[in-house]
C-alpha positions as CSV (number, residue, x, y, z in Angstrom):
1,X,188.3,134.1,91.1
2,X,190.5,130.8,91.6
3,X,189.7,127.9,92.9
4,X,193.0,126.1,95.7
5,X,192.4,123.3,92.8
6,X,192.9,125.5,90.3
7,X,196.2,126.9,91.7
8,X,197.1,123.3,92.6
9,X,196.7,122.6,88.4
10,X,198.3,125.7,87.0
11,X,201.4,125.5,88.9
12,X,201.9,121.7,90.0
13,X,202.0,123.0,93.3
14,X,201.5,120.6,97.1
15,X,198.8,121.1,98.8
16,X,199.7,122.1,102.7
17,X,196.6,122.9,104.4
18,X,192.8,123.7,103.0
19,X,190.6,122.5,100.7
20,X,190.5,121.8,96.7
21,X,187.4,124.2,96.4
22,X,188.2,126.9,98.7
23,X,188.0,130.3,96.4
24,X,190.5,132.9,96.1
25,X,189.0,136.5,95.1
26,X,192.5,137.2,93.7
27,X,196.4,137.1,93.6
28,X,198.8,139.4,95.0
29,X,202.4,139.5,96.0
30,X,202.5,142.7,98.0
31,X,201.1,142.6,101.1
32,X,200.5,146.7,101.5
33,X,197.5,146.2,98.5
34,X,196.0,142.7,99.7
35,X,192.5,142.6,99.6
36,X,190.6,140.0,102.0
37,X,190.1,136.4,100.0
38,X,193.2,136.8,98.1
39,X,195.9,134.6,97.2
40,X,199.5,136.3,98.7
41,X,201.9,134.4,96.6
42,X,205.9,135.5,98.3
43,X,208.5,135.9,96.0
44,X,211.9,135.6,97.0
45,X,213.9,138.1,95.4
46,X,217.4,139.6,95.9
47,X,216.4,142.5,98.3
48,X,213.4,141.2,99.7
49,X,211.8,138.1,100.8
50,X,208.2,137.6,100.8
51,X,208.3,135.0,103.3
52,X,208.8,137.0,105.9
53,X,205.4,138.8,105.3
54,X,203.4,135.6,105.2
55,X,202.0,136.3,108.7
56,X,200.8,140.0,107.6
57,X,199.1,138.7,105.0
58,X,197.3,136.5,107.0
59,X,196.2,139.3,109.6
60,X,194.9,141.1,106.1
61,X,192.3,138.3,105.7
62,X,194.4,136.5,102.9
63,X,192.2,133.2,101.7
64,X,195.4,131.8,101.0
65,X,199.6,131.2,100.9
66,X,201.7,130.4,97.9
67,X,204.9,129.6,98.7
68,X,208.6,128.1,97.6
69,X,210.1,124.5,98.9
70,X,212.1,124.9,101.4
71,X,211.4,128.8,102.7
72,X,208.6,127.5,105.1
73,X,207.6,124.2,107.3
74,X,204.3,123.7,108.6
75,X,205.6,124.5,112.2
76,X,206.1,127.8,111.2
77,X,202.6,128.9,111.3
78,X,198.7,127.9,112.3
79,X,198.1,127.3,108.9
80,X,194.2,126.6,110.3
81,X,191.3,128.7,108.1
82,X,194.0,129.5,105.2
83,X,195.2,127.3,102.1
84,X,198.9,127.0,101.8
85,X,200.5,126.1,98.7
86,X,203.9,124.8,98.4
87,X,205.7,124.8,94.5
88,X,209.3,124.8,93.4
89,X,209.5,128.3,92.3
90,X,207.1,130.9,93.2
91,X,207.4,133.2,90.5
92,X,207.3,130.9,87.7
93,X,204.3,129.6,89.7
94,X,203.1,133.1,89.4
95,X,203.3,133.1,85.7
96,X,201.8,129.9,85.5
97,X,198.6,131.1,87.7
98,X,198.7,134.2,85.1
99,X,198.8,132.0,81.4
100,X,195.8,130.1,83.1
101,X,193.6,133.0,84.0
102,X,194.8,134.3,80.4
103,X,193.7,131.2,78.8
104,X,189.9,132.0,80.0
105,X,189.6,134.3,77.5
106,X,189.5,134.0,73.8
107,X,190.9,137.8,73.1
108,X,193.8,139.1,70.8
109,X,197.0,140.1,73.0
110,X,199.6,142.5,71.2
111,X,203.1,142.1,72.9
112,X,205.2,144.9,72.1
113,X,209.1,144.3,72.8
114,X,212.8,146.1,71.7
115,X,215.5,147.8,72.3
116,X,213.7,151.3,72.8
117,X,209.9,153.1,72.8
118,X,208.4,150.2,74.1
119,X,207.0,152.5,76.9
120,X,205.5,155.1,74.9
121,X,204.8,152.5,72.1
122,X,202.6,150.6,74.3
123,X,200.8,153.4,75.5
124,X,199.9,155.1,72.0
125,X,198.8,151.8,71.0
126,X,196.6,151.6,73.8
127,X,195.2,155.2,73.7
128,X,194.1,154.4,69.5
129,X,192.5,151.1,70.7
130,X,190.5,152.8,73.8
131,X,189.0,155.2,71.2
132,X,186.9,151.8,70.3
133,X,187.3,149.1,73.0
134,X,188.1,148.4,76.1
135,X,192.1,147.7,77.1
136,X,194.1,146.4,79.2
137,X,197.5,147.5,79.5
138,X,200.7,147.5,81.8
139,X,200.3,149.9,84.6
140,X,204.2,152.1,83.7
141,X,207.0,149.8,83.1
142,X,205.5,146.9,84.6
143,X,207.6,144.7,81.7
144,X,209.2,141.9,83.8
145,X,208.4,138.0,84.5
146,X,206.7,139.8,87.9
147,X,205.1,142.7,86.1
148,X,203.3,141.0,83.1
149,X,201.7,138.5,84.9
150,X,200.1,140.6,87.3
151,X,198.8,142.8,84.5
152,X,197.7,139.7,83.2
153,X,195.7,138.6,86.6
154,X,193.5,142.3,85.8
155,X,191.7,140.5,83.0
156,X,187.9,140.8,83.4
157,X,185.4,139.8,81.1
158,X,184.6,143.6,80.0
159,X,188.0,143.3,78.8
160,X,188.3,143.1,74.7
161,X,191.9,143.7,74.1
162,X,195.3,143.4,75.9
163,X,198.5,146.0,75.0
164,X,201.9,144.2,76.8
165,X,204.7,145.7,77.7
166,X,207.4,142.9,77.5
167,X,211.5,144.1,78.7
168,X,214.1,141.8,79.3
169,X,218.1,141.9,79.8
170,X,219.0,138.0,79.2
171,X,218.5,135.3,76.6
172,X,214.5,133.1,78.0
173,X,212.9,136.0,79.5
174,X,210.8,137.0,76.5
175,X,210.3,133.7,75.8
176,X,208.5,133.4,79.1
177,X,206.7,136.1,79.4
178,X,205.2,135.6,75.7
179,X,204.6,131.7,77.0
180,X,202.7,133.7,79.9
181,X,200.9,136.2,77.8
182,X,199.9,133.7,74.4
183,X,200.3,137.2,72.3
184,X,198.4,137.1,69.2
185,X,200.8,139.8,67.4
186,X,204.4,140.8,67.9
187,X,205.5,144.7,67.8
188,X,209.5,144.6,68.0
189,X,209.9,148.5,68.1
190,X,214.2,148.5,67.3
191,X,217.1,146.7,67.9
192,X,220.3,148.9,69.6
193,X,222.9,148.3,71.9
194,X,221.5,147.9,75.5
195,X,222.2,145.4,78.6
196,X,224.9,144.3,76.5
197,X,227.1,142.6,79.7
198,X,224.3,140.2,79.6
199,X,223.3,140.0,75.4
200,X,227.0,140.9,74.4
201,X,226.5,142.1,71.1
202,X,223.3,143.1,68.3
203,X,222.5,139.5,67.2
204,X,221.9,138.4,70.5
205,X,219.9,141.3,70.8
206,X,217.9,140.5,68.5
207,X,217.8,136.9,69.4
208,X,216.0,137.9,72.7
209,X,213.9,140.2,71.4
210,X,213.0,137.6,68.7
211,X,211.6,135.2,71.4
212,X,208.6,136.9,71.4
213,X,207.4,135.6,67.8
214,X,207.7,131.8,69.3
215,X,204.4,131.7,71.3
216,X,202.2,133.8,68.8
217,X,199.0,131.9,68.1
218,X,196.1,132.5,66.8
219,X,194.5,133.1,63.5
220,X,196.0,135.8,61.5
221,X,199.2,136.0,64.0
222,X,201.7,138.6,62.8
223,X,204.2,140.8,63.4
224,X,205.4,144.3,63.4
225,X,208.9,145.3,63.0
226,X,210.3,148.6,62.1
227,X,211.7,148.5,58.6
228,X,214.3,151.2,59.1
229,X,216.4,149.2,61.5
230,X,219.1,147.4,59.8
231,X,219.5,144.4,62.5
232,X,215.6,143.8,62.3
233,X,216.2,143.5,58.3
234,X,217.1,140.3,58.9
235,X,214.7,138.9,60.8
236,X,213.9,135.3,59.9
237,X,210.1,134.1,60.2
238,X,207.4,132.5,58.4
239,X,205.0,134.5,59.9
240,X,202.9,137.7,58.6
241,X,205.6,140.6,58.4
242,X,203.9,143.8,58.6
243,X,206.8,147.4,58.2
244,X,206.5,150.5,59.4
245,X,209.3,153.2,58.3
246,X,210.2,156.2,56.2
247,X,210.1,154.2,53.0
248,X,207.1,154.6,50.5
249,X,207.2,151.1,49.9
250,X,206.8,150.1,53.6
251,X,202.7,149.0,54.7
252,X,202.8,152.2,57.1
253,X,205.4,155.2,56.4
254,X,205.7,159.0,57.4
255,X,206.6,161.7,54.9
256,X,206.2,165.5,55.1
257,X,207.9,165.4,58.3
258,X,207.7,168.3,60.3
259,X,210.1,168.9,63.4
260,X,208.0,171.9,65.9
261,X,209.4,173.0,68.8
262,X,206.3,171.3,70.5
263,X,205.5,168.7,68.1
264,X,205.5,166.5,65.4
265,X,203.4,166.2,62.2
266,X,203.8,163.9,59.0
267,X,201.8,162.5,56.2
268,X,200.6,158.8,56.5
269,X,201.1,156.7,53.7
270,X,200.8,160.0,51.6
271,X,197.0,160.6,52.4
272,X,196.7,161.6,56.0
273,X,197.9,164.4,58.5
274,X,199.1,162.9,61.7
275,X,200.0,165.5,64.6
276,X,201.6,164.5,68.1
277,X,202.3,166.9,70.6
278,X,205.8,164.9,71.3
279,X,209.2,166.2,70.5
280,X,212.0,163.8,68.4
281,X,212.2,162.4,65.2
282,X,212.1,158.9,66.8
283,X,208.4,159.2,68.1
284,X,207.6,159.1,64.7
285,X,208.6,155.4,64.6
286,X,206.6,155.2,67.6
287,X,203.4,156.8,66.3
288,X,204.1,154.3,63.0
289,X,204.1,151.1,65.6
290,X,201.5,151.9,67.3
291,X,198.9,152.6,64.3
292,X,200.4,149.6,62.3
293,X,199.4,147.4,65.6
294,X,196.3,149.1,66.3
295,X,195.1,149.3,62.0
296,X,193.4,146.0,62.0
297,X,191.0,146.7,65.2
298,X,188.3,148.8,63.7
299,X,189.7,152.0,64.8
300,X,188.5,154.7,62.2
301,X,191.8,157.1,61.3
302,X,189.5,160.0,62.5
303,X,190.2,158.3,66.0
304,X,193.7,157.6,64.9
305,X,194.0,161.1,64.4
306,X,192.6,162.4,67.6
307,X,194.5,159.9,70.1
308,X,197.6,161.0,68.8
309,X,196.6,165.1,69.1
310,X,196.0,163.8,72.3
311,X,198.7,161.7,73.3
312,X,201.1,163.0,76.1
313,X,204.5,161.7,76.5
314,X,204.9,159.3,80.0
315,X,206.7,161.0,82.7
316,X,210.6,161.3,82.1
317,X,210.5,160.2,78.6
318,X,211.8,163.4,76.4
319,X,209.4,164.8,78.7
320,X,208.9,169.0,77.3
321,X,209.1,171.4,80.5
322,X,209.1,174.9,80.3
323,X,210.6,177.5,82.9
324,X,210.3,180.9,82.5
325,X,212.9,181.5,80.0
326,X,214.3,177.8,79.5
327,X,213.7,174.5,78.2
328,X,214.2,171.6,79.8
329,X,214.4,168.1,77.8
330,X,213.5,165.5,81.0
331,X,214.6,162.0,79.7
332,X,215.5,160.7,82.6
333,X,213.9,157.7,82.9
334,X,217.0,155.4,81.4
335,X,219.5,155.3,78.7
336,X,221.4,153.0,76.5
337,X,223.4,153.9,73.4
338,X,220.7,153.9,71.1
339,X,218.3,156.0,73.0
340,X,221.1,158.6,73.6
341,X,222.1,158.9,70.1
342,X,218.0,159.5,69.2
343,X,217.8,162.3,72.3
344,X,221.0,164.1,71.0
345,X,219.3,163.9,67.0
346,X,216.2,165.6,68.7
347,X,218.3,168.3,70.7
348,X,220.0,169.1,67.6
349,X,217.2,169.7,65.3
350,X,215.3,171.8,68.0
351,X,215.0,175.4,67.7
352,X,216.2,177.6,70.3
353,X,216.6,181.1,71.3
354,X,219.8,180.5,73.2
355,X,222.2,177.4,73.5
356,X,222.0,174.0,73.4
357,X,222.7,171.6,76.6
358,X,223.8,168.5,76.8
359,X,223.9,166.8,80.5
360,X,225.1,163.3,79.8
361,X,224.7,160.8,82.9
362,X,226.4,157.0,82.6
363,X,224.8,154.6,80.6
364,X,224.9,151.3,82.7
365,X,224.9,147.6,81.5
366,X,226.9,148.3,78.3
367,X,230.0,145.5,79.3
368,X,233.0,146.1,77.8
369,X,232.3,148.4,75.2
370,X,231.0,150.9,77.6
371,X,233.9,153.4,77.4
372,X,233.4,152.7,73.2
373,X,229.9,153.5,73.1
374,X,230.4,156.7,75.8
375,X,233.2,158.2,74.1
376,X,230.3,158.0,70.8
377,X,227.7,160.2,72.6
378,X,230.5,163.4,72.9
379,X,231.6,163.1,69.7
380,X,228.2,163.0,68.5
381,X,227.2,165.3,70.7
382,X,230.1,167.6,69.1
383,X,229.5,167.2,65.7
384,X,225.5,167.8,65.9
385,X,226.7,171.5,67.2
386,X,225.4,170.7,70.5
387,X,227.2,174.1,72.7
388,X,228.0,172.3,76.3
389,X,228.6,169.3,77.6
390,X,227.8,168.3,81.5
391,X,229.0,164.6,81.8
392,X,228.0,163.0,84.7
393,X,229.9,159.4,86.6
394,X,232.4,157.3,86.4
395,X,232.8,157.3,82.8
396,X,232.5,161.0,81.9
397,X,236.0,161.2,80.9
398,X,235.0,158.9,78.1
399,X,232.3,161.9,77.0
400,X,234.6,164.4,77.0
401,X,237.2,162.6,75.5
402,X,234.6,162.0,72.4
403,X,233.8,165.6,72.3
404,X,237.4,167.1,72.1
405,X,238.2,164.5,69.2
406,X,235.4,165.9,67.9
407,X,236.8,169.5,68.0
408,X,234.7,170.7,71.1
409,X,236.6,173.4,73.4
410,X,237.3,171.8,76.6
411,X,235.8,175.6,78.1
412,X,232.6,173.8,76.6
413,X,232.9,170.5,78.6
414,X,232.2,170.2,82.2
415,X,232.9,166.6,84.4
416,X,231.0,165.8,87.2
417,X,231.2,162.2,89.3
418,X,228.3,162.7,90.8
419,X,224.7,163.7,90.0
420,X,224.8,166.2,92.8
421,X,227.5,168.0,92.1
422,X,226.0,168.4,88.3
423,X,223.1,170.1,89.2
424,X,225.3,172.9,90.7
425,X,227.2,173.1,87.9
426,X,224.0,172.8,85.3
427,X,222.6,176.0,87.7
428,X,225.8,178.0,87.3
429,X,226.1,177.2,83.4
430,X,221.9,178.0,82.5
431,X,221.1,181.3,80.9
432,X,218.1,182.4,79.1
433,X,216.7,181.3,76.5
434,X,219.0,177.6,76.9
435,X,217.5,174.4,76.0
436,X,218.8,171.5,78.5
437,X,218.5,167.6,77.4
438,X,219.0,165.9,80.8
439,X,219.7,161.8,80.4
440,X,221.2,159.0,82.1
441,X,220.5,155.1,82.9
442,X,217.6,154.7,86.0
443,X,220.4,154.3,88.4
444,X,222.0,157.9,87.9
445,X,218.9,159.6,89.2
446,X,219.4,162.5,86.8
447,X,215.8,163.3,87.4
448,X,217.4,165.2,90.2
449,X,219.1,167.5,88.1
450,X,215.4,168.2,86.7
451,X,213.9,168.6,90.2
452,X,216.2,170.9,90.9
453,X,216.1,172.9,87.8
454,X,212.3,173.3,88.7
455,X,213.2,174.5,92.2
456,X,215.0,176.9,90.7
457,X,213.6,178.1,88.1
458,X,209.2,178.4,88.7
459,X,207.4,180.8,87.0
């Protein structure tokens, strides 16, 4: 709960109509899930306005209005029997509201950020911690300067610990959201080439992802970093550096690795048995993260153990699905060049009955280098034995290009502009006993393919 002076000190805001101690039960920016009492605060985005929705929210029984200079005057509405505030920028004032509801509680916040695994990262982590305490996490992807701080704004007192999600495609945005969130340790999961139009090239990658270790505070802050990655090697920071890798000399590492059809299992710092019912060497690193972030918390490795058994992978991420006699690899949820070049490693060292199949959608945001880093994924998509190739958009070409330097048979190679007109070509190509590996950036909609696949092919 909030009081109007609360809001009014958080965010610098102008009072327009109300009272100082009038109480809010709440915020929300989405007038479909207001609740009666609650603070509606209308974002102004590219798409949609939330301005325009002011007047629903007040039919919903909002207890108050936050709003931007400029978007409303006090003709526009009876503002009589609701508090209206007024602030320069309503979702910075929306962060704000979120660092102060935050700042109530004295509780450790790990913010995990990077190139890749972030996702599933965040939710192993959170599935070891819940074994003992009770978490808060992000609700999916909920990553962005909108996202975080209304995870942040489901803080209750039962709460003990809080897992973050933080995603950003420009230089300041991590910065913000970890002024927002006050994390008390860092996870940086990898550093690869993704929404490079915007970060241009690895350093400034990292620079981004880096912003996250300028607002840890607390006693004992630290952070995480994946020792394997060469661009996180040189990291700079006076702060507690804890590794996690495939090196014995690392404070967490795997060995024994075993690659199952199903699964993965590997020895932890040569003394324990970890199994996760996940598929790809990379979820190893993302096991690794999540018990070097999680170690410190009380968590016995018994639980450890268990969570990870337990674990299932979140929705389109190398997602397993089985069809009467094929496979199908559902990855769907994005791609950048990194993440493609760790779903063709698992592809390749999966065991199959029949052939191996790649259907490649466009990896978006990747600048200049785009047609570069495309032509990469069919050459490596050659030379890791991979048997077809279904390349999917506007740069396609550059796959198959890649592939046919590579030696691949153009009889093996099929181009497709549009996502559509793959999934015919992926139901003509299937036989039995084919594994499929279907990926793409969010905008391709290559879960389509997979949606179709499953029309197709039910048990």
């Amino acid at each position: 709960m909030f009081t109007v002076k609360d809001i009014l000190i958080s965010t610098e805001g102008t009072m327009l109509s109300g009272e100082e101690k009038d109480i809010l039960v709440g915020v929300s920016t989405d007038t479909r899930r207001l609740k009666p009492g609650e603070l509606f605060v209308a974002i102004k985005g590219d798409r949609f306005d939330g301005h325009n929705f002011i007047l629903d929210a007040v039919s919903k029984g909002a207890g108050g209005a936050l709003v931007q200079y400029g978007c409303i005057t006090n003709s526009n509405f009876d503002m009589r029997g609701v508090s209206f505030i007024s602030v320069p920028d309503s979702i910075k004032a929306l962060g704000d509201i979120a660092r102060f509801h935050k700042a109530r509680f004295s509780i450790p916040l790990i913010g995990i950020t990077g190139s890749n695994g972030k996702t599933t990262t965040k939710e192993m982590t959170s599935a070891i911690l819940a074994r003992k305490l009770n978490v808060l996490k992000n609700f999916g992807t909920e990553n962005n300067h909108i996202g975080v701080p209304l995870t942040l704004m489901r803080l209750k007192p039962e709460h003990k610990l809080i897992v973050l999600e933080m995603g950003a495609n420009h230089l300041g945005e991590i910065r913000r959201l970890s002024e927002i969130a006050m994390p008390s340790m860092a996870v940086i999961t990898n550093i690869g080439p993704s929404h490079l139009d915007h970060l241009k090239d690895l350093e400034t990658v990292l620079k981004a992802k880096s912003e996250i270790l300028e607002s840890l505070s607390g006693e004992g802050a630290q952070v995480v970093i994946n020792g394997d990655d060469e661009t996180l090697s040189g990291l700079k920071t006076d702060l507690k550096v804890v590794r996690f890798g495939l090196n014995k000399e690392f404070d967490f590492y795997a060995d024994k690795v075993n690659l199952e059809p199903d699964g993965i299992n590997f020895r932890l710092n040569g003394k324990w048995d970890i199994e996760i019912g996940l598929v790809g060497r990379h979820n190893i690193y993302n096991a690794l993260a999540a018990i070097a972030a999680s170690w410190g918390f009380g968590v016995s490795i018994e639980d450890v153990k268990d969570a990870l058994k337990e674990f299932r992978v979140p929705n389109m991420r190398m997602e397993v699905k089985r069809l009467r006699d094929i496979r199908i690899i559902n990855d769907t949820y994005n791609s950048n060049p990194l993440s493609m070049r760790q779903a063709i490693e698992s592809l390749k060292d999966m065991t199959t009955k029949g052939r191996k199949i790649l259907v490649a959608g466009d990896m978006l945001e990747l600048g200049t280098l785009s047609g570069r880093f495309h032509h990469l994924v069919g050459r490596q998509a050659a030379e890791s034995g991979i048997d077809l190739i279904v390349a999917v958009g506007k740069l396609a070409e550059h796959i198959a290009k890649g592939a046919q330097e590579a030696g691949m048979s153009d009889k093996k190679i099929k181009m497709c502009n549009l996502t559509k007109e793959a999934c015919a070509a992926v139901l003509q190509l299937i036989k039995k006993g084919d594994t499929i590996l279907v990926k793409g950036s969010r905008a391709m909609k290559m879960e389509q393919i997979v949606t179709e696949l499953e029309a197709q092919f039910k048990a």
